[in-house]
C-alpha positions in Angstrom: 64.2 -69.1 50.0 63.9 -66.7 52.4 65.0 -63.3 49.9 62.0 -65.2 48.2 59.3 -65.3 50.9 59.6 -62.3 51.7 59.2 -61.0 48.4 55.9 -62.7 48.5 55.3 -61.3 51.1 55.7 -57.5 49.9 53.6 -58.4 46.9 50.8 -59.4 49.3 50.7 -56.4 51.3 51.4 -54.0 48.9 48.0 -53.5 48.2 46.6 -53.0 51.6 49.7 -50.5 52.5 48.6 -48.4 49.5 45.0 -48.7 50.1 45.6 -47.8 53.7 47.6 -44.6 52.2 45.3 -43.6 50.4 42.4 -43.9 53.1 44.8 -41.8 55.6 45.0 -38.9 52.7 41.4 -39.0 51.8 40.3 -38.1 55.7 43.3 -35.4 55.6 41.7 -34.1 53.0 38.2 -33.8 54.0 39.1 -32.6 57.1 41.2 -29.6 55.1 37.9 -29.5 52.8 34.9 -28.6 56.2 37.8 -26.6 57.6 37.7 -24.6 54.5 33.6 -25.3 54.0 33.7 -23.0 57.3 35.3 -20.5 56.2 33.7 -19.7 53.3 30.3 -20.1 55.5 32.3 -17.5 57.9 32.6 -15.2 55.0 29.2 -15.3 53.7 28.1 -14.4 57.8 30.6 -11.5 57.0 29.3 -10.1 53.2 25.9 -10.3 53.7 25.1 -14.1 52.7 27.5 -13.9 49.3 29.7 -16.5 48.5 33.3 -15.6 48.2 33.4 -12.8 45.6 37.2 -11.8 44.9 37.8 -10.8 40.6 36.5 -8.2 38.7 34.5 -9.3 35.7 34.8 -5.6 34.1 38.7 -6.1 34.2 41.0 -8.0 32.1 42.1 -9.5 35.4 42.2 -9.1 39.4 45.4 -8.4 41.7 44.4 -10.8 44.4 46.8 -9.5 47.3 47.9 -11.0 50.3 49.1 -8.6 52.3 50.9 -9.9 55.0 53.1 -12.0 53.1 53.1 -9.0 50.1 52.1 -11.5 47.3 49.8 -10.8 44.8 48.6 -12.9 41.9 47.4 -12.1 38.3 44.2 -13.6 38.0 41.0 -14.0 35.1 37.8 -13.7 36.1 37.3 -17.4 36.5 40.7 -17.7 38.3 38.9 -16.6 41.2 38.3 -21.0 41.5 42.3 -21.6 42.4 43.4 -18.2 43.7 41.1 -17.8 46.2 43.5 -18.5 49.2 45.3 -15.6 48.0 42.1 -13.2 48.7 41.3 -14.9 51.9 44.7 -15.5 53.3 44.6 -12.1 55.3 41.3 -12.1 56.9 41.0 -15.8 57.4 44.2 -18.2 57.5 46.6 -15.5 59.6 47.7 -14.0 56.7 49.2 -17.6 55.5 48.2 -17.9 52.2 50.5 -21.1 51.3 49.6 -23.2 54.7 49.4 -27.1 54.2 45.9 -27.2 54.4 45.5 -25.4 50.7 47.1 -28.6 49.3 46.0 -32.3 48.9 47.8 -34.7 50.4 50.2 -36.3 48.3 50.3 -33.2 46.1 54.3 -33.1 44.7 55.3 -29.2 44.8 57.4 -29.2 47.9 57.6 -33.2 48.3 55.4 -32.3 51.9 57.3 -29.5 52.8 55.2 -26.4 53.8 57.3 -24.1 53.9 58.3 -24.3 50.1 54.6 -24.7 48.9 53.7 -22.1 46.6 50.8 -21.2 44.3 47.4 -21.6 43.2 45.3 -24.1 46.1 44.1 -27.5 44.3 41.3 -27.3 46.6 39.1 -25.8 43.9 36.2 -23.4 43.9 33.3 -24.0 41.7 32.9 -21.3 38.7 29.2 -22.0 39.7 29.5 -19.6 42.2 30.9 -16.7 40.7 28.0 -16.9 37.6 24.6 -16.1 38.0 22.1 -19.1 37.4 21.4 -18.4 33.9 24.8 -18.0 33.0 24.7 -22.1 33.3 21.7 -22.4 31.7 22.1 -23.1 28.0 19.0 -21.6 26.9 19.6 -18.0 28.8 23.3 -17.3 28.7 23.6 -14.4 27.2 26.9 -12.7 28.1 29.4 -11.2 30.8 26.1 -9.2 32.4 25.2 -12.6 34.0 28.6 -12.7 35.4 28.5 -11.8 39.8 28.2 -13.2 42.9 25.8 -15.8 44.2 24.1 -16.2 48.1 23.6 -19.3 50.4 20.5 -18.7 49.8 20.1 -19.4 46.4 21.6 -23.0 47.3 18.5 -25.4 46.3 20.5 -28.7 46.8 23.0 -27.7 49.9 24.1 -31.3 50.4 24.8 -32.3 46.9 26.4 -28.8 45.4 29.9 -28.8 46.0 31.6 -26.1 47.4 35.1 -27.2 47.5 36.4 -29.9 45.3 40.2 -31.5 45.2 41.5 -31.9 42.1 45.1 -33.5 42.6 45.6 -35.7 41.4 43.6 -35.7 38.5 45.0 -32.2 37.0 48.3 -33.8 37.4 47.1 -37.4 35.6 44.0 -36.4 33.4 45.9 -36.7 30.0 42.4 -36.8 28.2 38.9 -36.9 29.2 38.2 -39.1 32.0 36.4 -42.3 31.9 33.2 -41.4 34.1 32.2 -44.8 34.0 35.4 -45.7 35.9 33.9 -47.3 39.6 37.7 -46.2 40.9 37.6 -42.9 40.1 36.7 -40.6 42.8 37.1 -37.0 44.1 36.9 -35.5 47.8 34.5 -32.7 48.2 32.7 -30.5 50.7 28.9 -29.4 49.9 27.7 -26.2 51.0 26.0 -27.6 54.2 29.6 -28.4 55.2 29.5 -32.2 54.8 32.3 -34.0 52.6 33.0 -37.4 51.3 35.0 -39.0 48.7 32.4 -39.0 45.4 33.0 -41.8 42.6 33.1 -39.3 39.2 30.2 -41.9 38.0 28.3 -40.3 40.8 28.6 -36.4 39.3 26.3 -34.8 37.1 26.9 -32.8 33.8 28.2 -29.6 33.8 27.6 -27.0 31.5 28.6 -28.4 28.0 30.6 -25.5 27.2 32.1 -25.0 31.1 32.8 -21.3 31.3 33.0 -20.2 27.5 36.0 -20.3 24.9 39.0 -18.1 25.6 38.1 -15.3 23.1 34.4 -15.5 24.0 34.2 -14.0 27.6 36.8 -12.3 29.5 38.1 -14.2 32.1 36.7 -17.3 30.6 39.3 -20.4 31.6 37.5 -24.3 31.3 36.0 -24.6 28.1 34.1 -28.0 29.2 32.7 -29.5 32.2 34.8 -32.5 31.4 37.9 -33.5 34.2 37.2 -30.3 36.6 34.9 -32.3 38.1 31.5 -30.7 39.8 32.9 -27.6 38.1 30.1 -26.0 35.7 26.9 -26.9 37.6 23.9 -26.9 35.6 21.7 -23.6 36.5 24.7 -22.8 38.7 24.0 -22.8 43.0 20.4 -23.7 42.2 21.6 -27.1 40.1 22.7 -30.1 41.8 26.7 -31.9 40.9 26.2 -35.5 42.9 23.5 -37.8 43.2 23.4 -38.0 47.3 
């Protein structure tokens, strides 16, 4: 009787101990995502009001080096959007460029163990802002000219264009499109004003329809839909909007 009340018991509070879980990762995260928010703010103070600018569209790819730990990574034009803590390690994080705060909460690689996180940050960085405006516009793109950097002061909708956006766990679940009319599904972001807040994927506009171009199209090209990235492809790039706020 007892073995059984307590089972009772566990299936009661099951739900609040996961919501509760999941409530406790979601403010680690935004607090990682405006910690992050500032430093990108800090490097546009820095490069003269440019968003962080770090591949090479001319190349095939970009050696993004960080030189404290002596780590580079391979990475496409468009890779710029995971790899950026490689570039920004040195001059911003103390030269760590696999701290805990490049990873979600509950992300798996390392089971919560800094010291043996490694790669690519799931705290993802808009393509939007390495393409010119009319590169996401359907009726002007035109080709790897329109590819550069973009300013804060290009930024239209500063509190509904996301800056940062964490993608774990939906890289790690999405097995095919995601159901945007899903009222669970949600994402935490920062916005270029440096506010974040968990956004239900109902509340995100559409992204360019062909995200960043196929493979063979455009060098560096990566996402070839503004499906599951989420707030990814922003129509009309910084000048477009990705939530409805």
């Amino acid at each position: 009787m007892v073995i059984m009340l307590v089972g009772i018991l566990v299936a009661l509070l099951a739900p609040t101990i996961s919501g509760a879980r999941q409530a406790s990762q979601d403010t680690m995260s935004l607090s990682n995502l405006r910690q992050h928010a500032a430093v990108f703010a800090a490097y546009a103070g820095d490069c003269d009001d440019t968003f962080p600018f770090i591949t090479d569209p001319d190349a095939s790819y970009t050696v993004l080096r960080c030189e404290s730990e002596d780590i580079g990574v391979k990475a496409p034009y468009f890779g710029a959007h995971c790899y950026w803590n490689y570039a920004l390690a040195d001059m911003y994080y103390l030269g760590r460029c696999h701290e805990e705060s490049f990873y979600p909460p509950g992300y798996p690689h390392g089971m919560g163990d800094a010291s043996i996180r490694s790669g690519a940050t799931y705290y993802w960085y808009p393509c939007a802002f390495i393409g010119r405006p009319e590169f996401w516009d359907p009726r002007r793109r035109s080709g790897l000219n329109q590819l550069g950097p973009t300013r804060q002061s290009e930024v239209v909708y500063s509190s509904r264009k996301s800056l940062l956006v964490a993608h774990y766990p939906f890289v790690i679940d999405a097995v095919g499109p995601l159901d945007y009319d899903d009222p669970l599904l949600a994402a935490c972001m920062t916005f270029v004003d440096g506010s974040g807040a968990k956004i239900s994927i109902g509340a995100i506009g559409s992204g360019y329809p062909m995200g960043d171009g196929l493979w063979k199209q455009w060098r560096g090209s990566m996402h070839v839909s503004d499906g599951w990235p989420l707030a990814h492809h922003t129509l009309e790039g910084v000048r477009g909007w990705d939530v409805q706020r």
